[in-house]
C-alpha positions as CSV (number, residue, x, y, z in Angstrom):
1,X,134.6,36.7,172.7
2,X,130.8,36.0,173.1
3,X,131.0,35.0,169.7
4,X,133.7,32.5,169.9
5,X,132.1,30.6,172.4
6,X,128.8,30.6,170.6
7,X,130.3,28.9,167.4
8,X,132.6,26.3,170.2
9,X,129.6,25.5,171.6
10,X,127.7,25.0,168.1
11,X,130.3,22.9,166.7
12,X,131.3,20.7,169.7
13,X,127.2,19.9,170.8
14,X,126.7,19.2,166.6
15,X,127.9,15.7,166.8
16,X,125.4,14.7,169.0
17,X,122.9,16.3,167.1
18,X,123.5,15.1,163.6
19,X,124.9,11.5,165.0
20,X,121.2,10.0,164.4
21,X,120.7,11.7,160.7
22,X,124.3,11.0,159.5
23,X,123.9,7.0,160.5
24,X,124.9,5.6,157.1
25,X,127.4,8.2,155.8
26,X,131.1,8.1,156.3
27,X,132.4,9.5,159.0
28,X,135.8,10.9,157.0
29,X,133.0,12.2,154.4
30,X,131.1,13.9,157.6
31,X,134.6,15.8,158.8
32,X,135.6,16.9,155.2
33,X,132.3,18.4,154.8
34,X,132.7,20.0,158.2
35,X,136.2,21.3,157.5
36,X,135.0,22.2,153.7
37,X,132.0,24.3,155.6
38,X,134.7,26.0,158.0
39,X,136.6,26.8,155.0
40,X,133.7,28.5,153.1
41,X,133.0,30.7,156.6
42,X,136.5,31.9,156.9
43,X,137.6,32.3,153.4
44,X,136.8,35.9,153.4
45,X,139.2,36.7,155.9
46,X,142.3,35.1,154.4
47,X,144.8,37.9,153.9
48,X,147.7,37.8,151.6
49,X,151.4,38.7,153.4
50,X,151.7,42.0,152.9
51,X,155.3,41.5,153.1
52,X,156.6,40.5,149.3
53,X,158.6,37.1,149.3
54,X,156.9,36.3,152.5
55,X,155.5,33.0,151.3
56,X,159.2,32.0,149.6
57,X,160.9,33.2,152.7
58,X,162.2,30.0,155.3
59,X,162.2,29.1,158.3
60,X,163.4,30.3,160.7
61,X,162.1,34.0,159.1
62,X,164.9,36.3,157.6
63,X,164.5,39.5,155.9
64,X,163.2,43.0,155.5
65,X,160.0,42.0,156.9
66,X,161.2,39.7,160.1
67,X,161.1,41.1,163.9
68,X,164.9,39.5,164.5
């Protein structure tokens, strides 16, 4: 939990620290590259469903692998 607050804090006081350095660049550029960065961090801990036909399956969920 320690953690999580660490990297809230990180990301939320960045802003204000790179609003000086990042003057002349687009701000749409600035949040892609931040989202892009995110991406990169938690890529390694993107799981596949272990469930097959999970990602074909429609709302609301129906199936072998649903709690209902």
């Amino acid at each position: 939990m320690l953690l999580l607050l660490l990297a809230s804090l990180v990301w939320a006081f960045s802003f204000g620290l790179i609003k000086g350095q990042l003057a002349g660049v687009d701000p749409t550029a600035v949040a892609v590259l931040r989202l892009l960065c995110a991406l990169l961090v938690f890529l390694p801990f993107l799981r596949r469903p272990s469930c097959p036909g999970a990602r074909n399956s429609g709302w609301p969920p129906s199936g072998p692998c649903s709690s209902a």
